[in-house]
C-alpha positions as CSV (number, residue, x, y, z in Angstrom):
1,X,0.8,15.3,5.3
2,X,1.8,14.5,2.0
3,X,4.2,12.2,0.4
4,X,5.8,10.8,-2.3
5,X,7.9,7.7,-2.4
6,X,9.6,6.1,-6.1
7,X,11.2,3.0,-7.2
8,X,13.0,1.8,-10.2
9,X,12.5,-1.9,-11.3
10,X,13.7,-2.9,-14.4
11,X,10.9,-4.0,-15.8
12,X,7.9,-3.5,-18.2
13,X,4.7,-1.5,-17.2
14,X,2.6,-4.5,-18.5
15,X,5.0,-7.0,-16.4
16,X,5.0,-4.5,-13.3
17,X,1.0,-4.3,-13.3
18,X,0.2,-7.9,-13.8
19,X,2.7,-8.9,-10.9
20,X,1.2,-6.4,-9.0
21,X,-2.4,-7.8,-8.8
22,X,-0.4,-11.5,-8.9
23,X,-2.3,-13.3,-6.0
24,X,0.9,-15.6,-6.1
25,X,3.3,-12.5,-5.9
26,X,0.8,-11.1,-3.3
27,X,0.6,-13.7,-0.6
28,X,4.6,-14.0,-0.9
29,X,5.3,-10.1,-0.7
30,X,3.0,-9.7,2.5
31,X,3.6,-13.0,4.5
32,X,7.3,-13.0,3.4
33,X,8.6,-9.7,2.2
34,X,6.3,-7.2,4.5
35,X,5.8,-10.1,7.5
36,X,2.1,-9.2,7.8
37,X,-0.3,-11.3,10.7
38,X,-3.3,-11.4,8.4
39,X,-4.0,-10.2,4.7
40,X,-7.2,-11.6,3.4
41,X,-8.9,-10.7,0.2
42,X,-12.2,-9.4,0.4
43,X,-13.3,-8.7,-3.1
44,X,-11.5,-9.0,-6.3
45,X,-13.1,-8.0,-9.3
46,X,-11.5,-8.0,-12.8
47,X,-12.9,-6.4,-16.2
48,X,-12.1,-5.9,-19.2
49,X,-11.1,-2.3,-18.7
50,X,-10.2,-2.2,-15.0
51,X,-9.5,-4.7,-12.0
52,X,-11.1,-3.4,-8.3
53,X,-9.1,-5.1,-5.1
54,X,-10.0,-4.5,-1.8
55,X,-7.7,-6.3,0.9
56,X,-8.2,-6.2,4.8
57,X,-4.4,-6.2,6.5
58,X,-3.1,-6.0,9.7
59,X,0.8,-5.5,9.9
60,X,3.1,-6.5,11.9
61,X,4.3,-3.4,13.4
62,X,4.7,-1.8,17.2
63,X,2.3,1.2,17.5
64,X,2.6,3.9,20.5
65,X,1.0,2.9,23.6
66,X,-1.2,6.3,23.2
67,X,-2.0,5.6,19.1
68,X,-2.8,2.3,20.4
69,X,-5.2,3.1,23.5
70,X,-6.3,6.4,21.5
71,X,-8.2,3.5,18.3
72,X,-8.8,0.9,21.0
73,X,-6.2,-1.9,19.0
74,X,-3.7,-2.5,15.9
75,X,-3.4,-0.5,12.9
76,X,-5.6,-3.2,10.7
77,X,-7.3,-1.3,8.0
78,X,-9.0,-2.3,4.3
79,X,-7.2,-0.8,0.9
80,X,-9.2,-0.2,-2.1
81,X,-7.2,0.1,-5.2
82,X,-8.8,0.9,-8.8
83,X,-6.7,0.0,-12.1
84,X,-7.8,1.4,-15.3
85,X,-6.2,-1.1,-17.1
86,X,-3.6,0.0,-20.3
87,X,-3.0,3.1,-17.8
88,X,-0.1,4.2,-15.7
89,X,-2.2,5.2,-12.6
90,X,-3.5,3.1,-9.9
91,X,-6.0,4.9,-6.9
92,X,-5.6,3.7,-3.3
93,X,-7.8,4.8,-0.6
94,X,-7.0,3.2,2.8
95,X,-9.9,2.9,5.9
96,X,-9.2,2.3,9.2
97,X,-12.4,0.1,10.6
98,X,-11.5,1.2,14.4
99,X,-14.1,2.8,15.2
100,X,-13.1,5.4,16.8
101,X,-10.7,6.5,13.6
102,X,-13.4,6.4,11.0
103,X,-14.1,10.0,11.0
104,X,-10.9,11.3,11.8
105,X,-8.5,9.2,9.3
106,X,-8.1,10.0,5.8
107,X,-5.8,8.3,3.5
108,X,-5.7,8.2,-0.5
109,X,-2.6,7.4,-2.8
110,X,-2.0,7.3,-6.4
111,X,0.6,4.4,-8.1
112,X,2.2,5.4,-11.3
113,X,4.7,4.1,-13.6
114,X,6.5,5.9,-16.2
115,X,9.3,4.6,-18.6
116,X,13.0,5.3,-18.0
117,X,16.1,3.5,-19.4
118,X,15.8,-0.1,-18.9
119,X,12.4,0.0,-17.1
120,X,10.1,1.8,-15.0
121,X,10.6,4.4,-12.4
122,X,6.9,3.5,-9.8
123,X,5.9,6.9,-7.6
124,X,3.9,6.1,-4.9
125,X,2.4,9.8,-3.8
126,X,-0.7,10.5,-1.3
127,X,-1.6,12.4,1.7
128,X,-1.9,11.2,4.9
129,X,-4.4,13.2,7.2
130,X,-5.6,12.4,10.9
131,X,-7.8,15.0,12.3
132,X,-6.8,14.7,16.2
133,X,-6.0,17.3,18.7
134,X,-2.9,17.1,19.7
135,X,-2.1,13.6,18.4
136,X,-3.0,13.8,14.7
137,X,0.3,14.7,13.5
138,X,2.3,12.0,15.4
139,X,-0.3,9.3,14.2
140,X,0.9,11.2,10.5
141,X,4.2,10.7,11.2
142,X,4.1,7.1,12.1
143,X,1.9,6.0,9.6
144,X,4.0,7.5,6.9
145,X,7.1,5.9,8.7
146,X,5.4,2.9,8.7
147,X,4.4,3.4,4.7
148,X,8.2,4.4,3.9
149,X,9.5,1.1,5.8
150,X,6.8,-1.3,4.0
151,X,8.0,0.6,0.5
152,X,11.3,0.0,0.4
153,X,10.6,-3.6,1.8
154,X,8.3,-3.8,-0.9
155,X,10.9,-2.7,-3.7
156,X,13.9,-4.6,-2.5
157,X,11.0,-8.5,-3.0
158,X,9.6,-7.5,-6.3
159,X,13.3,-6.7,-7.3
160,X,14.2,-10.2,-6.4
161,X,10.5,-11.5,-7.8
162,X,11.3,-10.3,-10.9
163,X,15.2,-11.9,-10.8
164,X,14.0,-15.7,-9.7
165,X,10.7,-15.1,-12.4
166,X,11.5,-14.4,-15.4
């Protein structure tokens, strides 16, 4: 399944990206704004021509009984995201460490801003794939549900972030 999702925030590209890997901005957006149980850094490296993040999360979010039996517990999973810095593209790819999903789940998204009057229109656009009979496409469907939800969650707190700090 693929998708694509945007946002306008009024805003500068350099602004947007450094609030984005903001570990301030961060803890705030997924404790407060996306209501997460756990989000816990495991590796944050910054260069001089890129920064590398990988986060483990587990959200705060009702999953069907049969997703649920079907990966043997939540939805946590570990996103990698890649930032060339001076670019307008970010990578994403998302694991699932259930064991049973490894295989089976793929999930890769790109981030990119591009000017527009008065700041910067952000597409989020990836492709969802779960490779189970009969159940993969409803585990699509939710997940991107799910990724939909946390987006516009997401847009509404960096709105007001950027609005309370200037």
């Amino acid at each position: 399944m693929k998708f694509e999702l945007t946002q306008v925030f009024e805003t500068s590209p350099e602004s947007f990206w450094a609030i984005f890997f903001d570990e301030a901005y961060n803890k705030a957006l997924f404790s407060e704004g996306l209501k997460v149980i756990e989000r816990t850094v495991l590796a944050l490296d910054e260069q001089s021509d890129e920064i590398r993040r990988r986060v483990r999360v587990t959200p705060n979010e009702q999953i069907p009984a049969a997703v649920q039996k079907l990966i043997g517990g939540d939805m946590t999973y570990i996103e990698d995201t890649v930032w060339k810095k001076g670019t307008n593209e970010a990578q994403v790819r998302v694991e699932i460490p259930a064991q049973r999903l490894q295989s089976k789940f793929r999930f890769g998204s790109t981030i990119r801003t591009d000017p527009v009057a008065n700041g910067l229109r952000r597409t989020l656009s990836g492709v969802i794939e779960v490779k189970i009979a009969l159940m993969g496409r409803t585990i699509e469907k939710h997940v991107y549900e799910g990724i939909e939800r946390n987006d516009a969650a997401a847009a509404a707190f960096m709105k007001d972030w950027l609005s309370n700090h200037p």
